[in-house]
C-alpha positions in Angstrom: -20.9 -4.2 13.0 -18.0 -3.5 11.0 -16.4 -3.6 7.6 -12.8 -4.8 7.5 -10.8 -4.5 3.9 -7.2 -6.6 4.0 -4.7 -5.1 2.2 -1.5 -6.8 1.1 0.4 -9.4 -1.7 -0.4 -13.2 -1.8 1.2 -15.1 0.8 1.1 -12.2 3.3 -1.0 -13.9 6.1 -4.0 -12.0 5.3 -6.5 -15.1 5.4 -4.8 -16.7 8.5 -5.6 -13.0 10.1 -8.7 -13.5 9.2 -9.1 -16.9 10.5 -7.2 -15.7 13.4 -9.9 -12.8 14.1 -13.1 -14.6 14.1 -11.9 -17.7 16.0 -9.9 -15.4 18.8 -12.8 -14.7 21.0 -16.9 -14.4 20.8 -17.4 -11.4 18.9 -20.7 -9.2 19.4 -22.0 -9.5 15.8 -21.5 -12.8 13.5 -17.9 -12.1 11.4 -18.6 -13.5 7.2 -15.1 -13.5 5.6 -15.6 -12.9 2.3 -12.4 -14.2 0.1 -12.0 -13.6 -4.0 -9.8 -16.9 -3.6 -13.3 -18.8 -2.2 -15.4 -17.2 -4.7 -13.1 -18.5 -7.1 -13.3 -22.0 -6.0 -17.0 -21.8 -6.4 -17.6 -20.7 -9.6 -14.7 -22.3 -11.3 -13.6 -25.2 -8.8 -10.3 -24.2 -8.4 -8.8 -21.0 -6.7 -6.3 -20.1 -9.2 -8.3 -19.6 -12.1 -8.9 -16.2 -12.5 -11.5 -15.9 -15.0 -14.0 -12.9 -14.7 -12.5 -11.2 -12.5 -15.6 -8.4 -12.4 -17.3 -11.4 -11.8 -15.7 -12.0 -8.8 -15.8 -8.9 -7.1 -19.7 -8.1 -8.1 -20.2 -11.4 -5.8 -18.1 -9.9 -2.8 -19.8 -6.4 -3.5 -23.1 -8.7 -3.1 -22.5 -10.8 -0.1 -21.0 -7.4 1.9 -23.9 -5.6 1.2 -26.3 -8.5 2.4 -24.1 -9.1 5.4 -24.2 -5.7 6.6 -27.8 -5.2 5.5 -28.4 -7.8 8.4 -25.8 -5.8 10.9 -23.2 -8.6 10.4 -19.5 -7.5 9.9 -17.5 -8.0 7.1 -13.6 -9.0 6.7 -13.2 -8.3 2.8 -10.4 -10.6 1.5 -8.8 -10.0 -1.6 -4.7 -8.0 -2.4 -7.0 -4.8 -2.3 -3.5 -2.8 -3.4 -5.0 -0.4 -6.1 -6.4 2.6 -4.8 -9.3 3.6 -6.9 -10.7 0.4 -6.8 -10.7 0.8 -2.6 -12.2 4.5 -2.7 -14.9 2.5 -5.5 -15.8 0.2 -2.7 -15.8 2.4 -0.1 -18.2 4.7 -2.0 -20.6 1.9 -2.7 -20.6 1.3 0.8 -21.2 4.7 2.2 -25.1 4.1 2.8 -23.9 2.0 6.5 -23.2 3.9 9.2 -20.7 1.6 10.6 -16.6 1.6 11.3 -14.3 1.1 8.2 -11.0 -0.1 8.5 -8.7 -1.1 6.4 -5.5 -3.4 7.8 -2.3 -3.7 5.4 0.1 -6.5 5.9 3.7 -5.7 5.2 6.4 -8.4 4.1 9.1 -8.5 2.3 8.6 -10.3 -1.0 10.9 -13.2 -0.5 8.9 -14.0 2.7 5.8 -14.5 0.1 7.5 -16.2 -1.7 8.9 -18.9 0.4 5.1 -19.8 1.7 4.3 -20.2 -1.4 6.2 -23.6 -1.2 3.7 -24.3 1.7 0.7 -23.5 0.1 -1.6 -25.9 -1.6 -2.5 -22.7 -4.4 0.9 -21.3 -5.1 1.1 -18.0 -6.8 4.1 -17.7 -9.1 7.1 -15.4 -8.1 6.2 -13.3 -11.2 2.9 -12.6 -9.8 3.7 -11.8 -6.4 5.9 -9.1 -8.1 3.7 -7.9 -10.5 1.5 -6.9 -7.2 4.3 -4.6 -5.5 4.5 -3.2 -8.6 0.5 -2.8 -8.6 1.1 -1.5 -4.4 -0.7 2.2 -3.5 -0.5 2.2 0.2 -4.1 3.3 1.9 -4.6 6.5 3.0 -7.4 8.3 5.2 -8.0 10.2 2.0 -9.4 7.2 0.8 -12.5 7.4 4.0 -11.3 5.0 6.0 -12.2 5.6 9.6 -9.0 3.6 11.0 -5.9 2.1 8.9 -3.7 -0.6 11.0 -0.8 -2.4 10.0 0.4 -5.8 10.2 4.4 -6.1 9.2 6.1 -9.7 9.4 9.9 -10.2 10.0 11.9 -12.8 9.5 15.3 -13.6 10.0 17.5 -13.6 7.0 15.7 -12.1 4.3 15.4 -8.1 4.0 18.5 -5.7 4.7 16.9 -2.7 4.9 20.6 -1.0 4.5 21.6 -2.9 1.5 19.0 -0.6 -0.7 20.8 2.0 0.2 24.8 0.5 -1.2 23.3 -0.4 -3.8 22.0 3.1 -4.7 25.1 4.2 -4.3 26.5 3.5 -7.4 23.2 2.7 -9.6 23.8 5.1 -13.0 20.3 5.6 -13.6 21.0 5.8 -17.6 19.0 8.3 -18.6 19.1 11.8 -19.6 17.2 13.4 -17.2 19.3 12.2 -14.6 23.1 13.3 -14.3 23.4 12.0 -10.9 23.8 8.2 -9.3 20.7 7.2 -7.7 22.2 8.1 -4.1 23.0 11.1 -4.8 19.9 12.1 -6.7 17.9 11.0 -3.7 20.4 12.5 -0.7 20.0 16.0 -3.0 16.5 15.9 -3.1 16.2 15.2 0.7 18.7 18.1 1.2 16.9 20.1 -0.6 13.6 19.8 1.5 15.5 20.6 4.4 17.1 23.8 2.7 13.8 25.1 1.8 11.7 24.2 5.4 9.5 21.8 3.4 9.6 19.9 6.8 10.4 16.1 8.0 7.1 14.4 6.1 8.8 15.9 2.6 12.1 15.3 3.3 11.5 11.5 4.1 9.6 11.5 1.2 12.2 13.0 -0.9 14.8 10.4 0.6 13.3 7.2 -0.5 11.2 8.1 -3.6 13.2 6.8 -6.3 14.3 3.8 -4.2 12.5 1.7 -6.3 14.3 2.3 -9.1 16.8 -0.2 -8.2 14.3 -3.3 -8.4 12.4 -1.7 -11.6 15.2 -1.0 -14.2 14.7 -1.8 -18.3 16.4 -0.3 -21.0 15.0 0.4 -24.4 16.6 -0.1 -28.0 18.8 2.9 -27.5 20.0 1.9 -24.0 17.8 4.6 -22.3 16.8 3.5 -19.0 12.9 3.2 -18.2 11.5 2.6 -14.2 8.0 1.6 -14.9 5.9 1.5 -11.7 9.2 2.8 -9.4 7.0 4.7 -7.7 5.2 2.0 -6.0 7.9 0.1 -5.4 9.3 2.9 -3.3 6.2 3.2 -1.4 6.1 -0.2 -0.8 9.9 -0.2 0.1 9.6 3.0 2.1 6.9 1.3 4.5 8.6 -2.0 4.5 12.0 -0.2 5.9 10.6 2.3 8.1 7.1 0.8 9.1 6.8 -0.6 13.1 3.9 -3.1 13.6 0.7 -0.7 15.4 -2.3 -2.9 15.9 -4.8 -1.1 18.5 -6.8 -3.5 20.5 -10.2 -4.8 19.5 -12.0 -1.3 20.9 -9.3 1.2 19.3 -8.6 2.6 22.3 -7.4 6.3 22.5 -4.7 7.4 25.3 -5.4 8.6 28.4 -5.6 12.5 27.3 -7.9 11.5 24.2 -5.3 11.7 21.5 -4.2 8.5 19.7 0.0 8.8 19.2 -0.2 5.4 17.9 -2.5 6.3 15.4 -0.4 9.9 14.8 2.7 8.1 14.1 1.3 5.5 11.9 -0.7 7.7 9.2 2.5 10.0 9.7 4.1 6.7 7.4 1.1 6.3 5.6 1.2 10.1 4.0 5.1 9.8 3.6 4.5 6.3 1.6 1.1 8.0 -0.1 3.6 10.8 -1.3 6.1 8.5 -2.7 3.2 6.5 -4.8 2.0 9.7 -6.1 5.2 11.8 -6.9 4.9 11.2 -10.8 1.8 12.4 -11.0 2.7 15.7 -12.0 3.4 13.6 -15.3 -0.1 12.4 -16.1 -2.8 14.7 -17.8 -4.4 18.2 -15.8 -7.9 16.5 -15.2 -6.5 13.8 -13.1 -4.2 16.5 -11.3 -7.5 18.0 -10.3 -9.0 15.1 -8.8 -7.0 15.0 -7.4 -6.1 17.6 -5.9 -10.3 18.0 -5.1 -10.6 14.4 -3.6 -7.0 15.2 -0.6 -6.7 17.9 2.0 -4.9 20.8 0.8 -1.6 20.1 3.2 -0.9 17.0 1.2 -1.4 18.4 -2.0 1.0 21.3 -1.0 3.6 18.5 0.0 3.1 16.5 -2.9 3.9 19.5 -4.5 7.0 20.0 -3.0 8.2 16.6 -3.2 8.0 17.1 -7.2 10.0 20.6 -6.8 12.6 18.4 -4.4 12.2 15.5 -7.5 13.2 18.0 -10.6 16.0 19.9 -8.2 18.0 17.1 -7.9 19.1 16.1 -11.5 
């Protein structure tokens, strides 16, 4: 048995994987899929109410533990994109000595957006964007045995390039920045490299405002404000630089026991995790040491240095 979390906005082909998965081939233990978008439609009749949420999730929490109580797997189907509430789960669940995985589908919002028009539940455009905003990419610091990653492309939607003309003259309006947004992130990259803070840092450093550009308000005094920019930018950052690694059904390792695939990929994952968690520095000291507690030490030190890259380059 198994217990597979999907990860990912609405509209990004996370039930049709699932649907996908179970139907493929036999599988050696019986697969439940358990949706918050079916739960939904039971208690309330219709999938887009979303009443009770805790509600909700206490009947998935149920239904996973009775599953794999009886050695069934589980595919857990919900947008899963807040981190605490993952590491919660995954807590609750550490009694079963069985695989964990969790499986994030990246697409470019606009891609959501235009299945929407073929779905019977559409979400609204607002939504969809309120959940990149919401996105905190998972990380084996979480406990997840394996993390895989599902990214869609379509023709004639993203331009990964484009982010990076428009940064070039976005005047981030706000006093603690004298440079454009290109600049401020080219600096902070630069500096990394200056200082030997290596490739993981310096990547991290290059895209962690880029989120800035979708995420700009201005208060009563014309002072700029980037609420949730750093999640955007993880999201972004994954979106731009993330190739599609899906291990077969056994997660096979390479011939010499090492898994590059699986290298390469959480290589990504700690540059996004970086990105999401660069303005932490700004929240109070107890969370800092949580935090620093709950991750291993060489990603606190680079979190670290991403912020010194961050305050650098104004």
């Amino acid at each position: 048995m198994r217990f597979i979390m999907l990860c990912g906005l609405s509209g990004s082909g996370k039930s049709s994987w699932a649907y996908h998965y179970i139907n493929s081939e036999p599988r050696p233990n019986k697969v439940n899929v358990i949706s918050s978008d079916a739960i939904r439609g039971e208690l309330y009749g219709d999938e887009n109410i979303q009443r009770n949420p805790a509600k909700v999730f206490s009947l998935m929490l149920q239904r996973t533990k009775r599953a794999l109580d009886k050695k069934e797997s589980v595919i857990y189907d919900a947008t899963n994109l807040n981190e605490k509430r993952r590491i919660a789960l995954l807590n609750e669940l550490k009694g079963y000595n069985c695989p964990k995985a969790c499986v994030l589908f990246l697409n470019d919002p606009a891609i959501c957006l235009k299945r929407q028009e073929m779905r019977e539940r559409k979400v609204p455009a607002e939504v969809i964007w309120k959940q990149v905003k919401q996105f905190q990419p998972p990380h084996k610091s979480e406990g997840w045995d394996e993390i895989f990653i599902i990214k869609n492309e379509e023709e004639g939607f993203f331009n990964p390039m484009g982010l990076f003309t428009l940064a070039r003259d976005f005047d981030q309006h706000n006093p603690h920045h004298s440079l454009n947004l290109e600049d401020h992130l080219y600096e902070a990259a630069l500096y990394a490299k200056e200082n030997g803070m290596g490739d993981i840092v310096g990547n991290a450093a290059l895209y962690h405002d880029i989120g800035k550009l979708m995420t700009q308000t201005f208060d009563d005094n014309k002072v700029a404000h980037y609420y949730s920019h750093e999640n955007v930018s993880a999201y972004y950052y994954l979106l731009l630089n993330m190739e599609e690694f899906t291990e077969d059904d056994q997660w096979l390792m390479d011939a010499d026991g090492t898994n590059s695939k699986r290298d390469f990929r959480n290589f990504k994952l700690d540059i996004s995790w970086l990105i999401a968690h660069h303005m932490d520095f700004f929240k109070d000291e107890k969370y800092l040491e949580r935090l620093k507690k709950r991750v291993h030490p060489d990603l606190w030190y680079k979190l670290v240095c991403l912020h010194e890259c961050d305050l650098a380059a104004h």
